[in-house]
N, C-alpha and C positions, 0 to 999 in steps of 0.2 A: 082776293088780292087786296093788298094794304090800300087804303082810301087814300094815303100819300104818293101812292105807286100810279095808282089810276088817274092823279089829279096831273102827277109827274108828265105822264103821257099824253094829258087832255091837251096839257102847255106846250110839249113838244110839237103837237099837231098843230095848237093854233099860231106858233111862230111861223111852221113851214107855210101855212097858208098867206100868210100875209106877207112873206118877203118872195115869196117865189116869183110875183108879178114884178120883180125890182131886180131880181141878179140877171148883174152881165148889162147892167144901165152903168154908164161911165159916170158919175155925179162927183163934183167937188168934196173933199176928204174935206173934214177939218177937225182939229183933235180935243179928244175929249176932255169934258173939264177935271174928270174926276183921275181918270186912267191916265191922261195925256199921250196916249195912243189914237194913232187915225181912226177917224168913226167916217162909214162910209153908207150909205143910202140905207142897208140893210140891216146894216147896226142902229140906227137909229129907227127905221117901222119895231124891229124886236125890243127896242127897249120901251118904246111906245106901249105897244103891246102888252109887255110884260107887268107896268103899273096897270094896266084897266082890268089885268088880270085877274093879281092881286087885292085891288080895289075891291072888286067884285067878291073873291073869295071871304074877304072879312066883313062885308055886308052880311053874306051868309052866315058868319060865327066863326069862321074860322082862323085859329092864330098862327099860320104861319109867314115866318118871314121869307127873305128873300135878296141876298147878294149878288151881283153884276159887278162888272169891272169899271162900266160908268156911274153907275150909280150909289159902288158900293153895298155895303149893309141897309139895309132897308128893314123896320117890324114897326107891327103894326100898335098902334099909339090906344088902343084898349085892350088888356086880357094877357096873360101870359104865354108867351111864347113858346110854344112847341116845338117847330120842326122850323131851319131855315135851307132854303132850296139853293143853290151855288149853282146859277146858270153863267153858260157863255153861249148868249143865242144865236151865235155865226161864227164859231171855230174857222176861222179861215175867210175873215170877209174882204182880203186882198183878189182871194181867186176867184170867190163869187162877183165881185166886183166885172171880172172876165169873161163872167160864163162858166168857169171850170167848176167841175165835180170833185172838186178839193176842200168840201166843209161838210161840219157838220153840227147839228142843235145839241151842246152835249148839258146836261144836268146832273148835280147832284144832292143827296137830300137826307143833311145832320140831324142830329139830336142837338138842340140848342142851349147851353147852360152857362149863358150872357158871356161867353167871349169871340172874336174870333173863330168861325171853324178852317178846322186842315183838312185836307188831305185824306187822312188818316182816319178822320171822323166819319166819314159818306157811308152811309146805310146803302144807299139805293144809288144805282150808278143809271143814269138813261143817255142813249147815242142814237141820234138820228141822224144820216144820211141825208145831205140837204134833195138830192135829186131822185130817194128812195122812197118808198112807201112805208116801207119796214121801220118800226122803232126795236130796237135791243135795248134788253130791262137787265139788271143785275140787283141781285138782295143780299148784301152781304150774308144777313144771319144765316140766312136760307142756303148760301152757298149754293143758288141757282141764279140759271140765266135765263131767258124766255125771249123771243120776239114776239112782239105785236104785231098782229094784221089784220085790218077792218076789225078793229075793239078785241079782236081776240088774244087769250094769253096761250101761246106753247114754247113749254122746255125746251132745253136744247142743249142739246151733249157736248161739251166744247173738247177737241182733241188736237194735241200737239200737231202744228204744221207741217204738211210731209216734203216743202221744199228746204232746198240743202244746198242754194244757190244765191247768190244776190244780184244774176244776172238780169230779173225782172224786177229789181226795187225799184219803184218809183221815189224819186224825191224832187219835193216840193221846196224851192229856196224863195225867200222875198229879201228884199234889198231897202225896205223903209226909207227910200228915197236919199241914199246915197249917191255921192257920185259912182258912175256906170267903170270907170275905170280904175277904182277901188275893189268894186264887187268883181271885177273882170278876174283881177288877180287870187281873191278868196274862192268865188266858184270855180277857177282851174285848179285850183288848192284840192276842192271838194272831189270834184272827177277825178282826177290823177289819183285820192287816197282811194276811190269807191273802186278804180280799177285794178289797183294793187289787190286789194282784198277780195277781188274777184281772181284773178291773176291763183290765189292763191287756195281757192274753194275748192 
């Protein structure tokens, strides 16, 4: 396996480690400097985290960079740049914040050639499940998937969904601190469409 894939994984692991003793702690938001989005207990151990990472990794020799939404672009200040990694280390840290199983560590991981990356660019796609063991690895070129489990890599045959219903969608809404009697009128907005479109399955 790619030595950027395995590294991918190491990071996903040591995010989950370190914020898991934090979610579902109520702590004061306060927004961040870079993103101007609420940064909540757990956003902050991850972002922590994610420099001492890095740090680390370029003592070793290694040139990759590294993107967040508070911190931005991030590379490392000797050697050229290879790979930059596109973390968002708490996909969801409103609901962590609550305890909910509503996030997740997700990464991904460019070919870097000094602009901005998109989208479009992600080689390697990683999603961990904050309250899982399980990390899922995606390789573009390879046009494979695999989950991790205890260091291990296995494939994994991915096959269209066989429900045909959206009676059990779960949906997740956050309100970014709105008034409560603004969102009241958008989330009946959201029900009434979701049950039409059930209505209609």
């Amino acid at each position: 396996m790619q030595d950027e894939v395995r590294i991918a994984v190491s990071l996903a692991e040591e995010i989950h480690d370190v914020v898991k003793p934090v979610v579902g702690l109520r702590v004061q938001a306060e927004k961040g400097i870079v993103s101007g989005d609420w940064q909540y207990l757990v956003d902050l151990k991850a972002e922590d985290l994610i420099t001492r990472f890095f740090e680390n990794l370029w003592g070793k020799g290694y040139s990759f960079g590294y993107l967040t939404e508070e911190q931005g672009l991030i590379l490392p200040k000797n050697g050229d740049v290879d790979k930059v990694f596109i973390i968002d280390p708490f996909d969801g840290s409103r609901p962590a914040q609550r305890g909910l199983n509503s996030c997740n560590i997700v990464i991904g991981v460019v070919d870097y050639e000094g602009s901005i990356p998109r989208l479009s660019d992600v080689k390697i796609g990683i999603v961990k499940p904050s309250l899982e063991n399980s990390i899922y690895v995606g390789v573009v070129d390879q046009g494979k998937v695999y989950i991790v489990e205890q260091g291990k890599f296995k494939e994994v045959n991915l096959a269209p969904s066989k429900m045909d219903s959206l009676e059990r969608c779960f949906v997740d809404v956050e309100d970014y601190d709105l008034p409560s009697e603004i969102m009241g009128v958008v989330y009946s907005s959201i029900v009434e469409a979701v049950n039409e479109i059930i209505g209609k399955s």
